[in-house]
Each structure stands twice: as C-alpha cells, then as structure tokens.
C-alpha positions as CSV (number, residue, x, y, z in Angstrom):
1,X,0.0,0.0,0.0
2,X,1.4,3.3,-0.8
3,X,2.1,5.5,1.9
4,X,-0.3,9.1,1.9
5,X,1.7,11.7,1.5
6,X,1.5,14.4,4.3
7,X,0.7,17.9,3.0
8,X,1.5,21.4,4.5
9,X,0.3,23.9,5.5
10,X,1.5,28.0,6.6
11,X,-0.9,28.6,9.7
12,X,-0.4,32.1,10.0
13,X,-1.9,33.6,13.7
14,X,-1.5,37.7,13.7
15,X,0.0,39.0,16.7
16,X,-1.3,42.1,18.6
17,X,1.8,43.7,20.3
18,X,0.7,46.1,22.9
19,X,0.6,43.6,26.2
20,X,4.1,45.4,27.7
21,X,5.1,49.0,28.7
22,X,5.1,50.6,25.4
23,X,6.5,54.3,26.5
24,X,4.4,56.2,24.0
25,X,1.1,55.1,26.0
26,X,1.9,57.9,27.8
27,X,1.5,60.3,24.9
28,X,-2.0,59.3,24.9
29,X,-2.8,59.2,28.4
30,X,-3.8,55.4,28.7
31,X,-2.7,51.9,30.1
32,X,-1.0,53.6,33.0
33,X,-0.8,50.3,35.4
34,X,2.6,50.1,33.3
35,X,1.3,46.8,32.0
36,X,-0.1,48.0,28.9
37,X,-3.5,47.1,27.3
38,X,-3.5,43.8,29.9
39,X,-5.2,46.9,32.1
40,X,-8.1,46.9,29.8
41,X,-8.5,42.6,30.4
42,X,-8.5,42.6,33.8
43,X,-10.2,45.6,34.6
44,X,-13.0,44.4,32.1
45,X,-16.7,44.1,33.5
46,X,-19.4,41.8,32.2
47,X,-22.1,44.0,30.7
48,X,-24.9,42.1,31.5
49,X,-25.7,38.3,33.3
50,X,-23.8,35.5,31.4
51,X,-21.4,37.8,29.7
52,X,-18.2,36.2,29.1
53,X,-16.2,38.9,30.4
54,X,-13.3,39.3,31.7
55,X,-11.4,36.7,29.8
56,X,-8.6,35.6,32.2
57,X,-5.4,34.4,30.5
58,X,-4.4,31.0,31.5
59,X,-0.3,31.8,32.0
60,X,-1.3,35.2,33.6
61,X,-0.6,39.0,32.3
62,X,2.8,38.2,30.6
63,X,5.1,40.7,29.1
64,X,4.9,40.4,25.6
65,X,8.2,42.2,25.2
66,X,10.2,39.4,27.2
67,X,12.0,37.1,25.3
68,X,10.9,34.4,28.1
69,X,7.3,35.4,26.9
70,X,8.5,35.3,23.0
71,X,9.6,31.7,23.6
72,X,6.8,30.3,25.3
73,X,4.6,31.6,22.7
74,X,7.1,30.0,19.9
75,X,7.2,26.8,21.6
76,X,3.4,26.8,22.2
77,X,2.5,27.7,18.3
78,X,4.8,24.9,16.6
79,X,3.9,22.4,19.1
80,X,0.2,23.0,18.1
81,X,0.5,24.0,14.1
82,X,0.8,27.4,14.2
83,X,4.0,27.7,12.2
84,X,4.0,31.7,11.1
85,X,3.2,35.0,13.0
86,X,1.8,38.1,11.5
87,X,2.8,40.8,13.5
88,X,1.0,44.2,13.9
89,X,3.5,46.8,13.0
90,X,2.5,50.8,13.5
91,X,4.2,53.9,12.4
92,X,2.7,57.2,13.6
93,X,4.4,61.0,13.5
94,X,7.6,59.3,11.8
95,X,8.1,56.9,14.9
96,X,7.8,53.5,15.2
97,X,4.8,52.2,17.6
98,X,4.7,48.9,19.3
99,X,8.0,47.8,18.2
100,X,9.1,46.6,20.8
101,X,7.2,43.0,21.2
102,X,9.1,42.4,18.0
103,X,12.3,43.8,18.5
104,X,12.9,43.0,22.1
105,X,10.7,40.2,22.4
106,X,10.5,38.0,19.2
107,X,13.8,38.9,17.6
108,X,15.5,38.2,21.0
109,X,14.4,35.0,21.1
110,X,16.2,31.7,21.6
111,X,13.9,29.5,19.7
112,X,13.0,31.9,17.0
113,X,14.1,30.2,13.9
114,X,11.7,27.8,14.8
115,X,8.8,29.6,13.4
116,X,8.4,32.4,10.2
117,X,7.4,35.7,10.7
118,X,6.1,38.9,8.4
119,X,4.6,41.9,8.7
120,X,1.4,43.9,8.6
121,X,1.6,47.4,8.3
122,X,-1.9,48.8,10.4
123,X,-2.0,52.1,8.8
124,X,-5.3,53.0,10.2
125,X,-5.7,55.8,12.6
126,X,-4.9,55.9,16.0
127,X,-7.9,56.8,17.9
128,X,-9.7,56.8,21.4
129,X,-11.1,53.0,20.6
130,X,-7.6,52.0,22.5
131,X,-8.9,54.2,25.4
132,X,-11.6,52.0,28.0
133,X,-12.3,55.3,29.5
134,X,-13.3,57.4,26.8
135,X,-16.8,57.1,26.0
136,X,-16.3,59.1,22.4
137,X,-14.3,56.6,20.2
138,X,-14.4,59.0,17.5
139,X,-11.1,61.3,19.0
140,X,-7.7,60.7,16.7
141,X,-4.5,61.0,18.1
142,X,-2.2,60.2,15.1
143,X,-3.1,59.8,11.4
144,X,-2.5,56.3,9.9
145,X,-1.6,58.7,6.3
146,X,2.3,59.0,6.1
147,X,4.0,61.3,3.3
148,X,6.5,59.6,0.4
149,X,9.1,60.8,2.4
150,X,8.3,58.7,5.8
151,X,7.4,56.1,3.4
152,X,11.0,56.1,1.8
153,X,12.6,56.5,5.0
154,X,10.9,53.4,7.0
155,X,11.1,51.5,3.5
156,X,14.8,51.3,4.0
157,X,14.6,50.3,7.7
158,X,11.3,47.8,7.1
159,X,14.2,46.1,4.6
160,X,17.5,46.3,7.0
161,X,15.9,44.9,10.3
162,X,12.8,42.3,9.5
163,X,12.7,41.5,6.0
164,X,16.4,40.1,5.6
165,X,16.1,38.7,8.7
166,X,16.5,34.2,7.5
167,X,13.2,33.5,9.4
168,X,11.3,36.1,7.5
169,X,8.5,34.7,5.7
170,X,8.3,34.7,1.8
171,X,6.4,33.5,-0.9
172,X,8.4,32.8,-4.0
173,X,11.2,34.0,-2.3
174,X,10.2,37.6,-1.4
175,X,9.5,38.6,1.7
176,X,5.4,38.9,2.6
177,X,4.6,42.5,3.4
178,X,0.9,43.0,4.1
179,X,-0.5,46.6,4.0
180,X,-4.4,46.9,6.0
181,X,-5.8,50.1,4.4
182,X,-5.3,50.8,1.1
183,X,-7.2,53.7,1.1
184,X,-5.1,55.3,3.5
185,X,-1.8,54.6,2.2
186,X,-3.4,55.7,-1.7
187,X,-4.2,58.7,0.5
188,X,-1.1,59.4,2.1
189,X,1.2,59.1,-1.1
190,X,-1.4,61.5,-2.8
191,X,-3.2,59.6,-5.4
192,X,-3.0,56.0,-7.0
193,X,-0.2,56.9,-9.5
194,X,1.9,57.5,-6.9
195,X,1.3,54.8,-4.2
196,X,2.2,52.5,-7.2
197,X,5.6,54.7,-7.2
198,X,6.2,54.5,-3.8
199,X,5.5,50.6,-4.0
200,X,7.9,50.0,-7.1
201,X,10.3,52.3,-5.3
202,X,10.1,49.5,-2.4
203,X,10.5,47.1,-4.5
204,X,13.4,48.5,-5.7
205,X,15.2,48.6,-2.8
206,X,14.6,45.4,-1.6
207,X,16.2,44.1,-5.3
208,X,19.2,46.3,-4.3
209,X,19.6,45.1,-1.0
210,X,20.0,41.7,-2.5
211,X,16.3,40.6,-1.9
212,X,14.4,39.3,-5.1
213,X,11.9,41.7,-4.6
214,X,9.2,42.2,-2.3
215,X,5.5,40.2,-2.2
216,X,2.9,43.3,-1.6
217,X,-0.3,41.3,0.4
218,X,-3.9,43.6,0.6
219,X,-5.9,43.0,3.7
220,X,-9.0,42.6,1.9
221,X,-12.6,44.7,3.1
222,X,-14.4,47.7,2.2
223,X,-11.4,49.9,1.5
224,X,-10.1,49.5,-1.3
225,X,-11.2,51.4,-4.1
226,X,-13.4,50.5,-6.6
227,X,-12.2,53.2,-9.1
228,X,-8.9,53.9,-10.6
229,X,-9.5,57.7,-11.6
230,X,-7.3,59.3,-13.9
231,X,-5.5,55.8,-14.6
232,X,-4.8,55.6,-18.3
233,X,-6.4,52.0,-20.1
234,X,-9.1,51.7,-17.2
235,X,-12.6,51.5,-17.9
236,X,-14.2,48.5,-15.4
237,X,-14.6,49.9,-11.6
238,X,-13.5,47.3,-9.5
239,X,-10.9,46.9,-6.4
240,X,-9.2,44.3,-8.9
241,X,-7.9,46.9,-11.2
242,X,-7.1,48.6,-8.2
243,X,-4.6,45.9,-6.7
244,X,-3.5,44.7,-10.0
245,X,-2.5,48.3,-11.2
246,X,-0.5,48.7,-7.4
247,X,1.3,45.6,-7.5
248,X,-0.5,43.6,-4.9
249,X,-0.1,39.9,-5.7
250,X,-2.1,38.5,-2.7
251,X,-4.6,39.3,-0.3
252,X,-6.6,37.7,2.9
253,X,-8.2,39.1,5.6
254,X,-7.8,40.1,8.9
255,X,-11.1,39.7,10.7
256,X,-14.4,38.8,9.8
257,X,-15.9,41.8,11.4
258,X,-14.9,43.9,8.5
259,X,-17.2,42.3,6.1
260,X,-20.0,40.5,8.0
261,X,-21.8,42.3,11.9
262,X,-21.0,40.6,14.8
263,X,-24.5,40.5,16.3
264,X,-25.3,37.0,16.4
265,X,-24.2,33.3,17.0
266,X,-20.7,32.6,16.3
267,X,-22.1,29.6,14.0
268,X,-24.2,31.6,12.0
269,X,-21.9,34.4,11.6
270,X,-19.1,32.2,10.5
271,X,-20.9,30.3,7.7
272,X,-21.9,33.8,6.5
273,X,-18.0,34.5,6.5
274,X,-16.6,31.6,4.7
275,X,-19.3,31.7,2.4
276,X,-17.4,34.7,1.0
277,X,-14.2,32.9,0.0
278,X,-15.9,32.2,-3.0
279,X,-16.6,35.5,-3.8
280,X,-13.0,36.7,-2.9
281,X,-12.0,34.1,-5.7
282,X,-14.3,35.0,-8.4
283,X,-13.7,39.1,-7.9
284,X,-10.0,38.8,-7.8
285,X,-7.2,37.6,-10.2
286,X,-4.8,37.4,-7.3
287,X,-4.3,34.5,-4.8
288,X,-6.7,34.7,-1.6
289,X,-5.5,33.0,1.1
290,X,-8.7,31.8,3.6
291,X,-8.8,33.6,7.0
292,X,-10.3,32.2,10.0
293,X,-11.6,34.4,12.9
294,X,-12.3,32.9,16.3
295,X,-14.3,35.9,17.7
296,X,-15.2,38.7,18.3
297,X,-15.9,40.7,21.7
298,X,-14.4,44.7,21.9
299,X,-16.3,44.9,25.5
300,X,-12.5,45.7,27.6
301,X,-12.4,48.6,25.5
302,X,-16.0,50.2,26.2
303,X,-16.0,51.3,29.9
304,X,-19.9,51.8,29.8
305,X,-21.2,50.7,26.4
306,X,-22.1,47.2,25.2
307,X,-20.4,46.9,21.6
308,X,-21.9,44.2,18.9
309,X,-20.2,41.0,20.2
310,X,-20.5,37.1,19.2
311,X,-22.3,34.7,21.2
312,X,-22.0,30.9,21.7
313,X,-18.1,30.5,20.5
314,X,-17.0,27.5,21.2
315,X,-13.4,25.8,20.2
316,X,-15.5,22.8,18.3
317,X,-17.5,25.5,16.0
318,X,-14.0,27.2,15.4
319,X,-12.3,23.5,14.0
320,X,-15.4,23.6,11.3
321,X,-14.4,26.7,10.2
322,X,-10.9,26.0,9.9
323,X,-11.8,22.7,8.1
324,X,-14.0,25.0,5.4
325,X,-10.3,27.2,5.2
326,X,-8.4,23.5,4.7
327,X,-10.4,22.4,1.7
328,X,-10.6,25.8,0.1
329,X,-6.2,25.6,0.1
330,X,-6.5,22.2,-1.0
331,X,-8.9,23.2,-4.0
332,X,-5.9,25.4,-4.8
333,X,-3.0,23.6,-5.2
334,X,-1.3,25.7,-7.5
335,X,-0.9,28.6,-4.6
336,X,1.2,28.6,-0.9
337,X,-0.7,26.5,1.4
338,X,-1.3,29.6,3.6
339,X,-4.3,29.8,6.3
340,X,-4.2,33.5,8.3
341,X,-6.3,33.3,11.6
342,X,-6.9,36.1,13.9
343,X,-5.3,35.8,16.5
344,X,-2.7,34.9,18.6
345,X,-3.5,37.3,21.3
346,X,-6.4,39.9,20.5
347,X,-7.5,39.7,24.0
348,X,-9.2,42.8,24.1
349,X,-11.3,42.0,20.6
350,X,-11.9,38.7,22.4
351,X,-10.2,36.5,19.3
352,X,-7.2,35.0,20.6
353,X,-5.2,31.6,20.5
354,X,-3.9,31.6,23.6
355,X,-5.5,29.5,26.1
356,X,-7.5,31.2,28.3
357,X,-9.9,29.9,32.0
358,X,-12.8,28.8,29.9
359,X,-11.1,26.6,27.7
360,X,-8.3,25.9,28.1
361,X,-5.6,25.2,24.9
362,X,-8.9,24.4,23.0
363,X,-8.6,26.7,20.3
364,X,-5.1,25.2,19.5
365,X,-6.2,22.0,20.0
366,X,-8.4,22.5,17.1
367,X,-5.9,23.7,14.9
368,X,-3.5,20.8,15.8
369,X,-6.4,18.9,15.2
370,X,-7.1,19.9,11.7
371,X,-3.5,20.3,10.3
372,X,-1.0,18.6,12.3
C-alpha cells in the first residue's frame, strides 16, 4: 500500500503587540498600570448576566516584550500547528509604535528560527477606541496617512531589520509585506499613480539590497477602491484593477468583522464569512489565502457601552471553520498552502489563540487537530 503523503500547510496567527510597557502610551494618556493594554482585560466588566467577560489568560498578564514570553509563545505555536506569525507593526508621527514585542521580544528570542514571521503594516488611525475610558471613540491621536518621504525612509529600515532577517517569511522567495488600508496609504502618497511609485520604489530597494523583490499582500474589506480615476487604459470599476494596477499579488483578511456584523451566533456568523471565499475568488485575479476568525468581543475597550459582540463561540465550531479554510487551500494547489487566523493574542477584541480559563488550549487543540 502506498504510503499518503502528508501535506503542508502556513498557519499564520497575527500577533497584537501592545501587552508590555510601550513608552508612548503615555502620549495618549492610557494603560498607565505600566502593564499596557492587559489593564483593559483585567479591569473588564461583564455587561450584562452570562457575559463572558473578563477573559482571564491561563499563563497570567505576561510581558509580551520578554523574550521568556516570545519563547513560550514559539514553543506553544509549533507544538500546536501554528508555524507563522503576522505581527502588527505601527508607524505614527515618523516613529515607530509597538515595536518593541518584536524587536525586544520575538527577535531576542532563543527558539526563533523555529517559526516564520512577516509583517502587517496597520496604517489605520490611531484613535480613542484603544482608550476604555473614553466614551467618544471618534477622538484621533495620530493619522495612519504617512507622506513619500516617511514612506521612503521606514522603507529602507522595514528592509534592513525584519525583512532580511532568515526566518522572514516569503512566498516565491520575497518577503510577505501586508498593508491593511489601502485607502489610506493611496491617500497618504497622494493619489493612486503615486502609491504605485512608492510601491515599485520599495521594491526596488529590496532588489538592491539583495532581496528578489518584495510580495505586496492587501488585507481585503471595504477599503479598497473600486475606481482607478485618472489611470490611463481603465474603464471597469472594481478593487481588482485597483490591486493589479498597485502591484499587490495577494490578499486575505484580517477579521471577519470587516465584512459580516457581529451581532449573532458565532455559528451563523461564521458560515456567513466563509461563504465569501468564494466571492474573494471569483472578484479577484490574485491569490486569496482563507482567513479564519475565532471571535469577536471589543467589550474591555468600552468602559460603559455594550459593543456588537458574538455569542455561543465555542473551540468545536472554530475546527469547522478552519476545516472550510483546509479544503478551500486544497482546491488550490497551485498557490502557498497559507491559512491566516486572527489571533494569537487579540485579547481585548476577544479573538485570541492563547489559552484562556474557559477553555483551556482548545482553540489550539483545534488547529493541531485539523493540520497537524
């Protein structure tokens, strides 16, 4: 009898890295415990009977800047099928934002060539929704838009300390560098002829620095344009043209909130989510890579108010979903085997990996479950 071949697969969990002392908290006059948004989780309140709030983290408040911390975490993901992190990477007022999970935590590492690693750039705004104690969520303390110039100049360091680094993640070679508006960044670079500059210009450099280029990824939800105005040749509206005329040759997702409401069973919500792979597949010449969201609960950030939330998550209904995500990358053997899941750690969005006093390492369980 011949012997079934095992496949592979890139489970790729996104990392939230603001659990740790992050010095420019202070700028915005929150998380002052010194423990950073871990203030939110424990001081979270249930909002009504049989809320599931606060979520208590099994291993306790951990410093997610410690390299102890980065090593559990490693050892945790591979030994459960998690094999790639996406980290959350911020750049506001030409300074670097949450770095320091990464650079002082991940990157200092033992065990960290165990596992890949790549990039999001989360060029949205940065507003009072960090703030538990501010009932208006509508306040902006730094603009997600950066100029060319910023754009050049963090291109150069983006290239010098993550994306040479060996257990960088790539696809055909080139480093993965996700991007989660593209509005904004279109925006910031002052129109769509030159964002796809300021993209070739990055890719450029990368070539130069003795990369073979750069892989562009678009987070995929209602904002990228459906128009390329003023772009010579174009004549069919659709966000295709606008990631094929940028560069981008791949996109997922990053939560499921940003194209179906949170408002009901986790069940219901998630067939509704998956459902759309098929869209994403049909609408877009690129490569979509499923995503898989395990919930969905803002509450630690909303001192007083009662935020759409999920109900009835369980770790079972999450291993269906990723089985949907399984057979979509096996319908599509001709791209990476890649699965993006959110999260490892989104404790205060209530979507998180890590194993928690409710149920334990049942999330991971699943995944292991699934794909290893």
């Amino acid at each position: 009898m011949k012997k079934e071949e095992k496949k592979y697969y890139d489970i790729a969990a996104y990392v939230w890295p603001a659990m740790f002392n992050e010095p420019r908290y202070a700028e915005l006059g929150i998380f002052k415990d010194g423990n950073g948004e871990w203030e939110a989780i424990y001081n979270s309140k249930p909002k009504y009977e049989g809320h599931r709030q606060p979520r208590v983290p099994l291993w306790g408040y951990l410093d997610q800047s410690d390299p102890k911390t980065q090593e559990k975490n490693i050892e945790t993901a591979i030994e459960y099928g998690v094999n790639v992190f996406i980290f959350d990477w911020y750049w506001y007022e030409n300074r670097p934002f949450l770095e320091d999970v990464l650079n002082k935590g991940f990157l200092k590492a033992e065990n960290r060539e165990k596992i890949k690693f790549y990039l999001i750039w989360a060029n949205h705004d940065a507003n009072s929704y960090w703030d538990p104690k501010n009932p208006d969520k509508s306040q902006i303390y730094w603009q997600g838009e950066v100029s060319r110039e910023e754009f050049d100049g963090f291109a150069d360091r983006l290239i010098s300390e993550y994306l040479k680094q060996p257990n960088y993640y790539t696809i055909d070679g080139k480093p993965v560098f996700a991007i989660y508006e593209i509005s904004t960044f279109i925006d910031g670079m002052g129109g769509q002829e030159q964002a796809r500059d300021a993209l070739e210009s990055f890719r450029a450099k990368c070539i130069a620095a003795g990369l073979p280029g750069v892989h562009f990824q678009a987070i995929v939800w209602g904002d990228i344009p459906a128009t390329l105005i003023g772009t010579p040749g174009d004549d069919t509206p659709t966000q295709d043209n606008t990631l094929n005329y940028l560069g981008f040759e791949s996109l997922t997702n990053y939560q499921w909130v940003h194209f179906v409401r949170p408002n009901e069973d986790y069940q219901t919500y998630g067939e509704k989510a998956v459902a759309k792979y098929g869209e994403f597949d049909k609408d877009f010449s690129s490569p979509y890579f499923p995503h898989v969201s395990i919930d969905w609960d803002p509450s630690p950030r909303f001192e007083v108010a009662t935020p759409e939330h999920l109900t009835g998550v369980t770790p079972e209904k999450f291993e269906g979903f990723l089985r949907v995500a399984k057979e979509y990358v096996d319908a599509h053997p001709n791209q990476p085997p890649l699965i993006t899941i959110n999260s490892w750690n989104e404790w205060s969005e209530g979507s998180y990996l890590e194993p928690d006093a409710e149920f334990g390492y049942g999330y991971l369980k699943a995944i292991k479950k699934v794909f290893k």
